[in-house]
C-alpha positions in Angstrom: -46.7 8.9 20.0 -49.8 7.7 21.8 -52.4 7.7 19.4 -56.2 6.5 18.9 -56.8 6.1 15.4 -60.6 6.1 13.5 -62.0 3.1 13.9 -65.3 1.3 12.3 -68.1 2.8 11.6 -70.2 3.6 14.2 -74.0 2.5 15.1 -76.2 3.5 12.1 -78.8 1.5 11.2 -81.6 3.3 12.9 -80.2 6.3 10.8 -79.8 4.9 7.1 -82.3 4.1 4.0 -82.5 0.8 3.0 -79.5 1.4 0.5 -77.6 2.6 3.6 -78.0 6.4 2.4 -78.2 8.3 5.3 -81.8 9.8 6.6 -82.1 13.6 6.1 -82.5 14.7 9.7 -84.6 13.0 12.1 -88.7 12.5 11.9 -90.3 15.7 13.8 -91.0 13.7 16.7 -88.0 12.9 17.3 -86.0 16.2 16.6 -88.3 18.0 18.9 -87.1 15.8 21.4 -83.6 16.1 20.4 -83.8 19.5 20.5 -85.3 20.1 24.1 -81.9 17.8 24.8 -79.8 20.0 22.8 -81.3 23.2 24.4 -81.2 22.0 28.2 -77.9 20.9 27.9 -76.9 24.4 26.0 -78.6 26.4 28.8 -77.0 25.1 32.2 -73.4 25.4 30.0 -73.8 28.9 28.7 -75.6 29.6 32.0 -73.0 28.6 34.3 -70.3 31.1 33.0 -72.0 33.3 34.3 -74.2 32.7 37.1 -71.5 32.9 39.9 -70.4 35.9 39.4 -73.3 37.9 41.6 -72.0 35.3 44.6 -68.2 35.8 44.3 -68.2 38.1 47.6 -70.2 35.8 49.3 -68.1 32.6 48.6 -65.1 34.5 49.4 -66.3 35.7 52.6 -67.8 32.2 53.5 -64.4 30.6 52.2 -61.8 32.7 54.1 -60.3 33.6 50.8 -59.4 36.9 48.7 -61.0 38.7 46.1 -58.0 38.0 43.7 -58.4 34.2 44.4 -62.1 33.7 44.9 -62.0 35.0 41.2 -60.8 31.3 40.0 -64.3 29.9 40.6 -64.9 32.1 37.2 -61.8 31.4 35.5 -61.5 28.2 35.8 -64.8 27.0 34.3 -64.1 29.5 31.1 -60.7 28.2 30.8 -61.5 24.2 31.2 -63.9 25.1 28.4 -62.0 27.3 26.5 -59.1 24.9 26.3 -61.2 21.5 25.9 -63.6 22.8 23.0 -61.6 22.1 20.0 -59.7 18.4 21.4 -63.5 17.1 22.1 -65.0 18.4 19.3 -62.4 15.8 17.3 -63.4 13.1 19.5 -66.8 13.7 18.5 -65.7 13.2 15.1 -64.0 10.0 15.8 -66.3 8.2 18.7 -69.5 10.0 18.2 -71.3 12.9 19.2 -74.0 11.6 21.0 -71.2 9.7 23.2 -69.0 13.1 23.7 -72.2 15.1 24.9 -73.9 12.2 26.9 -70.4 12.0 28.5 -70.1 15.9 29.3 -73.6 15.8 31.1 -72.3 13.4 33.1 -69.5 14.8 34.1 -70.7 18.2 34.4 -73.9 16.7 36.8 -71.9 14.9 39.7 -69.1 18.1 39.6 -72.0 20.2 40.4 -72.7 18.3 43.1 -69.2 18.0 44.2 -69.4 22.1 43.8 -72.6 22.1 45.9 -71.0 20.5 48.8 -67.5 22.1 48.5 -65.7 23.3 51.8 -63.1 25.1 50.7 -62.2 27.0 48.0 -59.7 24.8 46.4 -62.6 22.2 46.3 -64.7 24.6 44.8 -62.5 25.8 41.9 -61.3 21.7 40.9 -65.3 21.1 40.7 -65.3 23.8 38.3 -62.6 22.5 36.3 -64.4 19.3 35.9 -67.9 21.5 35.3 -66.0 23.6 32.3 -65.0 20.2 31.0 -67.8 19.1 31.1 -69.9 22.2 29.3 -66.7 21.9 26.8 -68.1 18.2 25.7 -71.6 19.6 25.7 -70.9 22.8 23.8 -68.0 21.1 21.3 -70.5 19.3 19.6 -74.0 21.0 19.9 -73.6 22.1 16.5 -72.7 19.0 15.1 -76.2 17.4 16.7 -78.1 20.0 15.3 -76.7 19.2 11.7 -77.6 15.6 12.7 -81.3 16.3 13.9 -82.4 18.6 11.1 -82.8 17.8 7.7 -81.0 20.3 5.3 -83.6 22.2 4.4 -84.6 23.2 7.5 -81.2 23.5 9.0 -81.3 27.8 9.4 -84.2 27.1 11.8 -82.0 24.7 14.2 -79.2 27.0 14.1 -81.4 30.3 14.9 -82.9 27.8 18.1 -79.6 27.6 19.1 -78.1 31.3 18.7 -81.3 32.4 20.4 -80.7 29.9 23.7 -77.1 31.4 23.8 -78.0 34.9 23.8 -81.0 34.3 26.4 -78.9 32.3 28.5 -75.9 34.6 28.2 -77.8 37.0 29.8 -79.9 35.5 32.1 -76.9 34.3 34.4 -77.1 37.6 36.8 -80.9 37.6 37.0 -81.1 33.8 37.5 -78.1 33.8 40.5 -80.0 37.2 41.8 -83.2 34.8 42.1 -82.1 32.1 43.9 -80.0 34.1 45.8 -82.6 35.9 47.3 -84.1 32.5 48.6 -80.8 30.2 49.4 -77.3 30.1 49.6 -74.7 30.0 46.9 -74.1 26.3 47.1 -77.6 26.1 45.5 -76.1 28.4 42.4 -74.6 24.9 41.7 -77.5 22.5 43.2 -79.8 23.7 40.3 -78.1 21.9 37.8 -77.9 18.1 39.0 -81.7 17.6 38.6 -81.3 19.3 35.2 -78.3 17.2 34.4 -80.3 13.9 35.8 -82.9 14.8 33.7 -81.2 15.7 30.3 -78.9 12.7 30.6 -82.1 10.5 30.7 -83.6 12.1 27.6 -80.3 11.9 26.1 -79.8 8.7 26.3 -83.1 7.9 24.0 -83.5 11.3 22.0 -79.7 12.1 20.4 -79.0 10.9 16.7 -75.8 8.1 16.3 -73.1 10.0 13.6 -74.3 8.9 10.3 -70.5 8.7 8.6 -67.2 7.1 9.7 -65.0 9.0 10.9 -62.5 10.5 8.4 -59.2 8.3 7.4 -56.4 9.4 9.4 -58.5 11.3 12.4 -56.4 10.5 15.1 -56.1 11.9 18.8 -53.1 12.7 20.1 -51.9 13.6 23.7 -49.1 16.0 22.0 -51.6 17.8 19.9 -54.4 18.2 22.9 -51.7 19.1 25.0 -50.3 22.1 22.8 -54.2 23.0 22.3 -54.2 23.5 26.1 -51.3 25.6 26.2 -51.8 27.8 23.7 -55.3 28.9 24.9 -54.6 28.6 28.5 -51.9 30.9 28.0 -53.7 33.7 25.5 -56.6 33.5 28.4 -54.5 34.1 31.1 -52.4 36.6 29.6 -56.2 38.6 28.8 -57.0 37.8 32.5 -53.7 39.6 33.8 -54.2 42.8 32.2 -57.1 43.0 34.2 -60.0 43.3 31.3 -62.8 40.9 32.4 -63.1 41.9 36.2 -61.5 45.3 36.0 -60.6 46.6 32.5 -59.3 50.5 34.1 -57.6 49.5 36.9 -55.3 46.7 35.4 -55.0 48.6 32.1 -54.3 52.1 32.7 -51.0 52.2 33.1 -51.1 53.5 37.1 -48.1 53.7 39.1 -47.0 50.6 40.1 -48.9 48.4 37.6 -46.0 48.4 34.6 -44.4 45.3 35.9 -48.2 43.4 36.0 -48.6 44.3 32.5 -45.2 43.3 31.1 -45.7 40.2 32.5 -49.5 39.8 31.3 -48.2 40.8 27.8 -45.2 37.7 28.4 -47.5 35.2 29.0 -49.5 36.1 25.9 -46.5 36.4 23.7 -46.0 32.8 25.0 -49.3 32.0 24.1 -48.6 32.9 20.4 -45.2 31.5 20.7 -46.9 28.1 22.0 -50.1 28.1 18.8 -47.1 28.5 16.1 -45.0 25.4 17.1 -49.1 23.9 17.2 -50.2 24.9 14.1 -46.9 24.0 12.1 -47.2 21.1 13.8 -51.2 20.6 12.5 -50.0 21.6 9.2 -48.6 18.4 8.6 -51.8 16.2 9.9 -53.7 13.9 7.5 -56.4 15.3 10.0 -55.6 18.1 12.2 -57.0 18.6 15.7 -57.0 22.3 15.2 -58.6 22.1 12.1 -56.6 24.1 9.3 -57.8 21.8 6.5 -60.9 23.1 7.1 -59.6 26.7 7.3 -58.4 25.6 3.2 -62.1 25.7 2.0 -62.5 29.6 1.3 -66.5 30.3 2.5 -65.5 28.1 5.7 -62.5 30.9 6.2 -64.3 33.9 5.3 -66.8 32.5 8.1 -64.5 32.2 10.6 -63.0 35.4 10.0 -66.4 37.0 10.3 -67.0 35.6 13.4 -64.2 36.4 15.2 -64.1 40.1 14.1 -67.7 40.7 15.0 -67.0 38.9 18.4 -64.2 41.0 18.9 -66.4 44.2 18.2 -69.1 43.1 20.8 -67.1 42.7 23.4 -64.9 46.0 23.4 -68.5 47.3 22.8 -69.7 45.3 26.2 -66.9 46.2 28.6 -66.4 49.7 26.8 -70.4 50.5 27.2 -71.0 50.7 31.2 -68.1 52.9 31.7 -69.4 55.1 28.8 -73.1 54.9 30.4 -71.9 55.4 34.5 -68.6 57.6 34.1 -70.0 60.0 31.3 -73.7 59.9 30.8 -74.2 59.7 34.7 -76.3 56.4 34.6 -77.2 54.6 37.5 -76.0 51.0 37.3 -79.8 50.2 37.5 -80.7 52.4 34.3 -77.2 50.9 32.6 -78.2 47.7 32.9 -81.8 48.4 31.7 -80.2 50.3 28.7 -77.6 47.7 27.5 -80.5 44.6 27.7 -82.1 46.7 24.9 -78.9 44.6 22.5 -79.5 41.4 23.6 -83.0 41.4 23.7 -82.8 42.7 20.3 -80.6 39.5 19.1 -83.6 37.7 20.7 -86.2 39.3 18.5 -83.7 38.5 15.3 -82.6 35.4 15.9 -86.0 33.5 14.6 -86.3 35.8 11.7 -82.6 35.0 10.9 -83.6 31.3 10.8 -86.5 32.0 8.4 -84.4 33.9 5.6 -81.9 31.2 5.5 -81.8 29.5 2.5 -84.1 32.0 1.2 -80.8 34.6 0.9 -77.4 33.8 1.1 -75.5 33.2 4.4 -73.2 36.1 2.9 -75.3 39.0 2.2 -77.5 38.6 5.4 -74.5 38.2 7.5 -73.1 41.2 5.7 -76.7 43.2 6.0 -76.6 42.6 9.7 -72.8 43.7 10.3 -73.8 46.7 8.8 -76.1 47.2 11.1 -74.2 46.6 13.8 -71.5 49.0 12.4 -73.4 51.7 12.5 -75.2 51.4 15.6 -71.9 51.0 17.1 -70.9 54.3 15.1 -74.0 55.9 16.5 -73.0 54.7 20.0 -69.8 56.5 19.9 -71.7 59.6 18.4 -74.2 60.1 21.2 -74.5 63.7 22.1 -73.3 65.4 25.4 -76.6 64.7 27.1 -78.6 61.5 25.7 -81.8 60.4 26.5 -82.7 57.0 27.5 -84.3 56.7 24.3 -81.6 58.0 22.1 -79.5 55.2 23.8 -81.8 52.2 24.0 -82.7 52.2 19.8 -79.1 52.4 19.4 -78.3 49.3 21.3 -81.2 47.8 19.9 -79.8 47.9 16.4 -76.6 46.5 17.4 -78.8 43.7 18.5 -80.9 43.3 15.8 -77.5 43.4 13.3 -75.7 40.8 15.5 -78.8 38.5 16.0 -79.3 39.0 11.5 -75.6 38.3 11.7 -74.9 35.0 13.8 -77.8 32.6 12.7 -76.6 32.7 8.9 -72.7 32.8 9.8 -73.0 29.8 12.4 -74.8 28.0 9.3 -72.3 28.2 6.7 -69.9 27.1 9.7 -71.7 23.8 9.7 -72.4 23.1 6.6 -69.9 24.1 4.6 -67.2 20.9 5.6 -68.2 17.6 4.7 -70.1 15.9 7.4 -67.2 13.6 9.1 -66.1 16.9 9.9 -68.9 18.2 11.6 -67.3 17.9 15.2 -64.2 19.9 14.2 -66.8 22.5 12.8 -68.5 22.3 15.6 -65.7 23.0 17.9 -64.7 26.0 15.8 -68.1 27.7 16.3 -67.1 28.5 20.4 -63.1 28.8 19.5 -64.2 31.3 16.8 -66.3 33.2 19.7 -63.6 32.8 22.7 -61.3 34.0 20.2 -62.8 37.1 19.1 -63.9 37.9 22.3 -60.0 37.5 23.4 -58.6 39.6 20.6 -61.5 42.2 22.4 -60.4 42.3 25.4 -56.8 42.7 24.2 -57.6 45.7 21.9 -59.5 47.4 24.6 -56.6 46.9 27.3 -53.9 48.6 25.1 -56.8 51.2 24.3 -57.4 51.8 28.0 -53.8 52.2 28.5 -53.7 55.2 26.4 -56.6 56.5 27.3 -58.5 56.9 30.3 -61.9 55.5 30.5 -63.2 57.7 32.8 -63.0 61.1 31.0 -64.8 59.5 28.2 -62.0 59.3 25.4 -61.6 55.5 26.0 -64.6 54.0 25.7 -65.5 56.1 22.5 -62.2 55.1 21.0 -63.0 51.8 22.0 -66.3 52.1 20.1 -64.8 53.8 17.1 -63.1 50.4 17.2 -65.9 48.3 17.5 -67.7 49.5 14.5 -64.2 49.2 12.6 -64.3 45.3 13.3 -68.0 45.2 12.4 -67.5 46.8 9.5 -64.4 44.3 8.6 -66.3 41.4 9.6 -69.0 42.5 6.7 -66.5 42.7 3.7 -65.5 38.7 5.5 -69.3 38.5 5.0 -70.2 39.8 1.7 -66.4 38.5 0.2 -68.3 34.8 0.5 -70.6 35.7 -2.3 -68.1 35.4 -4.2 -66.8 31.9 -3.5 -68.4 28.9 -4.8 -67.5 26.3 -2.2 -71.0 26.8 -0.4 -74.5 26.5 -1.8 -75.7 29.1 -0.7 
């Protein structure tokens, strides 16, 4: 097997104490320009999932090409990302972050402009291959430079910077492309980020911390195990993608004449998908130092973490396809008012987040993660309660306490993600912090297809069911939460 094993230590000396103890974060100067870095780079990443869809007509009709394909110039940045998160996050580990996220700009930069000048559609969806790639080495270890640039005790505020910049970017994508849309053509969707890539690359260069420790004995990559990781996800995604959830979750889900053999193959491919991550993870079992990190999963508060994570992911987003059809097909909303209503959650996560980072270390990770699934638990309860004929109000302090439980929630959990390995394993935690999130959000959209396919959205059964089931995984993901009080791996 073709292997790179861990090598010498890597550049330090900027970094260390006299003794060679390793500095505590960096000096506030320098963190804040870390940070502005670390936040550029996070928004044209998180922001680029996104930002196309409002110009997918558009680019099909100026393309020649179909609905069903045009669709690709989505998929194929989420799955280059999806499937890359967890192999560079290990890299990190082994050659540095600083070198894995400097190298991601980069690549992410000169595929936008190769996406910017794209011809045909072919064109455009291999630039966004290389463009998830490249968000994949930028978002694989954004964690891990956070850890780097603050000192422990200030930690909670780093990681409440960075949930907040996820959940504003996360929803700024349709506004942003709606912007420059209504001044230039798509092409420029894509333009947008090579001055912002220039730019952050620059800084970069200067502001980003060396890793501090060598790289644990026995870290190794391996084409086998990167390969496998590939497979396994590409698979699951596509599987997820077939049963028609992210652009259609009715339609492809509903069991309508004609759709049966569809599905059976889109549950095939997922089955493969599973079949694919058990020959991978028997195979990690058996690494010194796995790329899929299960000795990790072995330290109990880092487990009861991830499990939070991915069940409260996997509540918000059969709560975020489930909502709209709840809001247009049984309240009556217009898609204006819908989209006014459901903001009230994220915008809520936006008001939380920086309070989040200010009770960490104040409270445990556990019981404010647990306080805030609660929350979210019952708002999603409340959702699914509504009365015949809700007012705007009645909805909008609903979401809003969804939001405000989920923004309580992610700071603290994302925290105890980070921390709790040792820190030559900071990459591999890092990585685990978007797997965690792709993977709840998978599991989702799974759940809500089978719930779709027994019943109908549009009389309003399915999305409440689908609700019902949201608050059940919220409410699962706070015993995860409140279970880690009782460990005594974390410090907190």
């Amino acid at each position: 097997m073709n292997t790179v094993r861990a090598g010498a230590t890597l550049p330090v000396a900027e970094h260390t104490k006299p003794h060679g103890e390793p500095i505590d974060g960096l000096a506030p100067t320098e963190r804040r320009w870390a940070m502005l870095v670390i936040i550029l780079g996070l928004i044209v990443a998180v922001l680029d999932g996104t930002i196309v869809n409002l110009a997918l007509p558009g680019i099909a009709r100026e393309l020649q090409a179909s609905p069903s394909q045009s669709i690709w110039v989505v998929n194929a940045y989420q799955i280059a990302t999806l499937v890359m998160l967890l192999p560079l996050a290990s890299l990190g580990d082994l050659v540095g972050y600083r070198r894995v996220y400097l190298v991601g700009m980069a690549v992410f930069t000169l595929s936008s402009l190769a996406a910017t000048f794209a011809n045909s559609l072919g064109t455009l969806i291999a630039a966004r291959a290389f463009q998830g790639l490249g968000a994949a080495g930028i978002m694989s270890v954004n964690a891990a430079l956070v850890r780097l640039t603050y000192p422990s005790s200030q930690l909670g505020k780093g990681m409440a910077i960075n949930s907040l910049v996820v959940a504003t970017s996360s929803v700024a994508g349709p506004s942003v492309a709606a912007a420059i849309l209504s001044v230039a053509s798509w092409p420029w969707l894509f333009a947008i980020n090579v001055p912002l890539g220039i730019v952050t690359f620059a800084l970069g260069m200067r502001a980003l911390p060396f890793n501090r420790v060598a790289p644990a004995a026995g870290l190794r990559f391996s084409p086998v195990d990167v390969t496998l990781n590939i497979l396994m996800f590409s698979l699951v995604f596509l599987g997820v993608d077939r049963l028609g959830v992210r652009e259609g979750p009715v339609q492809g889900a509903a069991g309508a004449a004609g759709s049966v053999g569809s599905q059976a193959s889109a549950w095939a491919i997922l089955a493969a998908g599973v079949a694919v991550g058990v020959v991978y993870l028997m195979r990690q079992r058996k690494q010194a130092v796995p790329l899929f990190p299960i000795d990790l999963l072995r330290i109990p508060v880092f487990a009861l973490s991830m499990g939070t994570s991915v069940a409260a992911f996997c509540a918000q987003m059969l709560a975020y396809i489930a909502l709209p059809f709840l809001l247009l097909e049984v309240y009556g909303r217009s898609h204006i008012e819908a989209g006014l209503l459901i903001t009230a959650w994220p915008l809520a996560i936006v008001v939380m987040a920086p309070i989040a980072g200010r009770l960490i270390g104040r409270y445990p990770d556990g019981l404010l993660g647990g306080i805030g699934l609660a929350l979210l638990a019952s708002g999603l309860a409340l959702l699914a309660a509504l009365p015949a004929h809700p007012g705007n109000a009645d909805i909008a302090w609903r979401m809003a306490l969804c939001g405000l439980g989920f923004g309580l929630f992610q700071s603290p959990n994302n925290h105890t993600i980070v921390t709790s390995p040792p820190a030559h394993r900071s990459g591999a935690a890092s990585g685990m912090l978007g797997t965690a999130r792709l993977t709840g959000q998978t599991l989702g959209a799974v759940v809500l297809a089978a719930v779709f396919s027994l019943w109908s959205p549009h009389g309003g059964h399915g999305p409440v069911v689908a609700l019902v089931l949201a608050a059940s995984f919220a409410a699962v993901a706070a015993v995860f939460s409140t279970l880690r009080l009782k460990t005594t791996s974390h410090g907190n």
